[in-house]
C-alpha positions in Angstrom: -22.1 -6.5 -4.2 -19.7 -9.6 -3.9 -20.7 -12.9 -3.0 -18.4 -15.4 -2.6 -20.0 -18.6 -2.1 -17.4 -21.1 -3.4 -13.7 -20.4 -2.7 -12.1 -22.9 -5.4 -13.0 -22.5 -8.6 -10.1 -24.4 -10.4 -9.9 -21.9 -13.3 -6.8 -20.8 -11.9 -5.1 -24.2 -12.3 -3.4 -23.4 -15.6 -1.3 -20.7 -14.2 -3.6 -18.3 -15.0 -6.3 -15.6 -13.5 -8.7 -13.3 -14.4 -8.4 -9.7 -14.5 -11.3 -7.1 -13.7 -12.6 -6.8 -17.2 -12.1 -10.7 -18.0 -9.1 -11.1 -19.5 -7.0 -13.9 -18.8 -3.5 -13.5 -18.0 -0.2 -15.5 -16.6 0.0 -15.2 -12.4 3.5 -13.8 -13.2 2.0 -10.8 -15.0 3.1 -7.5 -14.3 -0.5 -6.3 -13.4 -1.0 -9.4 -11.2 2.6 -8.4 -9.4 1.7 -5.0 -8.5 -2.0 -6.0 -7.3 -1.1 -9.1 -5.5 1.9 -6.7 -3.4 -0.9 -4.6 -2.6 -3.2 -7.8 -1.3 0.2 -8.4 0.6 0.8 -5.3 2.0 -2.9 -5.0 3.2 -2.2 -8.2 5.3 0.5 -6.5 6.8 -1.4 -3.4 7.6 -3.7 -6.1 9.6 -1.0 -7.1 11.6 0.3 -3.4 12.3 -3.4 -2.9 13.0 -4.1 -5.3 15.8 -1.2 -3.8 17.5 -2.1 0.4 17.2 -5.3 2.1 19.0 -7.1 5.1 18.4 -6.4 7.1 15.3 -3.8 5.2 14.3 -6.0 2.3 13.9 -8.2 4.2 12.7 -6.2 6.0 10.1 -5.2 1.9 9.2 -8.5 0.7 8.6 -9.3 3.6 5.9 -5.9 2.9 4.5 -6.7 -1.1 4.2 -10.0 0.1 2.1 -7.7 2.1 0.3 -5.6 -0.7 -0.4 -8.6 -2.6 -1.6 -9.8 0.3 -3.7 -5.6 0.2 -5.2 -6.1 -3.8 -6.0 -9.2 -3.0 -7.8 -8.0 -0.2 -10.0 -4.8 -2.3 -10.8 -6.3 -5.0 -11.5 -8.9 -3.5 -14.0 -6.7 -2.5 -17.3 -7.5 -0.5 -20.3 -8.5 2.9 -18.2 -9.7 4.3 -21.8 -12.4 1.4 -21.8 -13.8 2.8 -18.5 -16.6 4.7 -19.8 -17.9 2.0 -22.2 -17.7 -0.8 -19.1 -21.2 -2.2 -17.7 -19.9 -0.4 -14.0 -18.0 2.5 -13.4 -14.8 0.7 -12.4 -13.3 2.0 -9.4 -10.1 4.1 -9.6 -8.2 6.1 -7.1 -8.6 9.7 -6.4 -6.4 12.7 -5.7 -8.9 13.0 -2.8 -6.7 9.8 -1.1 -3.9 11.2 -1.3 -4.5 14.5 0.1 -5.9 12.8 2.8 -2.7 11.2 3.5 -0.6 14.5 3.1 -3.0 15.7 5.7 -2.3 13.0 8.0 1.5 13.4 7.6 1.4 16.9 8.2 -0.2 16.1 11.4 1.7 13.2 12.5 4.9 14.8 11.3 4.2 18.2 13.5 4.9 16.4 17.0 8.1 15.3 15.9 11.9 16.3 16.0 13.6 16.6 12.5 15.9 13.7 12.1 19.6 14.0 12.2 20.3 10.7 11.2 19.0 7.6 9.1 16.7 5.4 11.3 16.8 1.9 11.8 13.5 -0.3 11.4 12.3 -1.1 14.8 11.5 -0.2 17.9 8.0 -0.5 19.5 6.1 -3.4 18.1 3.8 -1.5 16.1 7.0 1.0 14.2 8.3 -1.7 13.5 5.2 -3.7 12.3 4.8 -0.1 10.0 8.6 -0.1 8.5 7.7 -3.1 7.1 4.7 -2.1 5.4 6.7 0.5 4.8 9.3 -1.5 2.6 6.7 -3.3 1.3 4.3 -0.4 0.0 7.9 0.9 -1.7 8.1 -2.9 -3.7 4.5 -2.4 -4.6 5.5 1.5 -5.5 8.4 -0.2 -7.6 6.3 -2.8 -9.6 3.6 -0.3 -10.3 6.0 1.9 -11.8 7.6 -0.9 -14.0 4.0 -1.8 -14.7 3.3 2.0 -16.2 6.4 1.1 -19.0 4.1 -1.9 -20.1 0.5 -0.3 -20.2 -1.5 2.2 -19.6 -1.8 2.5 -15.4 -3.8 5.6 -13.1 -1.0 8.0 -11.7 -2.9 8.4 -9.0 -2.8 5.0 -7.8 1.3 5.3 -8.5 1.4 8.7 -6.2 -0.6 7.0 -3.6 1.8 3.9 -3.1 4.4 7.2 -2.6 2.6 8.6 -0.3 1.7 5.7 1.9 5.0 4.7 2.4 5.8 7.9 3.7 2.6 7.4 6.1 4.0 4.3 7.3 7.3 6.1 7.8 5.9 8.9 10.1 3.5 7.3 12.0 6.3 4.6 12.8 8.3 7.5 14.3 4.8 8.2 16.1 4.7 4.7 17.6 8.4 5.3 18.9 7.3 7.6 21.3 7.0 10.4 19.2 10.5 9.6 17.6 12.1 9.5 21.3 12.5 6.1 20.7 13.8 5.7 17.1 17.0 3.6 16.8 19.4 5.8 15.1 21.5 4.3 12.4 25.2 4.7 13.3 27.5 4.5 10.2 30.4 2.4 10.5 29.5 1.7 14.0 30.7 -2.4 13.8 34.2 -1.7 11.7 
């Protein structure tokens, strides 16, 4: 259990934070990067959230425990350590991902195929999901440079994949079911 009884601790002062097994590294640190997107994609799942109802808010709250589940697995290095560590640390599943797939699949079924690129926007809510969209594809992108550094779990890379195609879909699903997508137009201001 967490208990967080004093906010400031001051041992971050230096420039530097602890990771999940103790180690101390720089705020700038690749593994701090890719966890601290995550934190800030999760806050922009909250404000997508207080805009969507039924499933889809639904489907939003398991994906911001998901996201906290993500932060956790990032921010807990040396995966080959796991079994020797006082607590199973916690790691994403393939099980999260499929969930998502599933969740595509379904969203995905009521729509029309696109014929064009779509602009961000929209209702409210799409466009509150295209940018946790973009941002889940920056977290994707420094997870990915993280993995040419050290050792990181795949399945936390595939997932950041995956979600930002969820964000994609059900955005189409808050514009009416993709009636209201704004289509890009190429060239259209020449």
């Amino acid at each position: 259990m967490v208990v967080l009884n004093k906010i400031y601790t001051r041992t971050g002062d230096d420039g530097k934070t602890a990771l999940g097994n103790g180690d101390r590294v720089a705020k700038y640190a690749g593994r701090v990067a890719a966890y601290g997107t995550v934190d800030e994609l999760n806050a922009f799942v909250g404000v997508a959230r207080s805009e969507a109802e039924g499933e889809t808010e639904t489907a939003l709250a398991r994906i911001q425990n998901d996201l906290f589940d993500l932060g956790a697995d990032f921010c807990r290095p040396d995966m080959e350590k796991d079994a020797e560590a006082d607590y199973p640390p916690l790691r994403m599943v393939q099980a999260q991902i499929d969930r998502l797939e599933a969740e595509i699949d379904s969203m995905n079924a009521a729509l029309e195929p696109l014929r064009s690129f779509i602009l961000p926007g929209g209702s409210r809510l799409a466009a509150q999901l295209h940018v946790c969209r973009t941002v889940a594809r920056r977290a994707e992108r420094l997870a990915v440079e993280l993995t040419n550094m050290e050792p990181v779990n795949a399945v936390a890379v595939k997932y950041l994949n995956r979600l930002s195609d969820w964000f994609f879909v059900a955005a189409r699903c808050a514009n009416d079911n993709g009636k209201a997508d704004i289509l890009w137009v190429p060239g259209a201001n020449r």
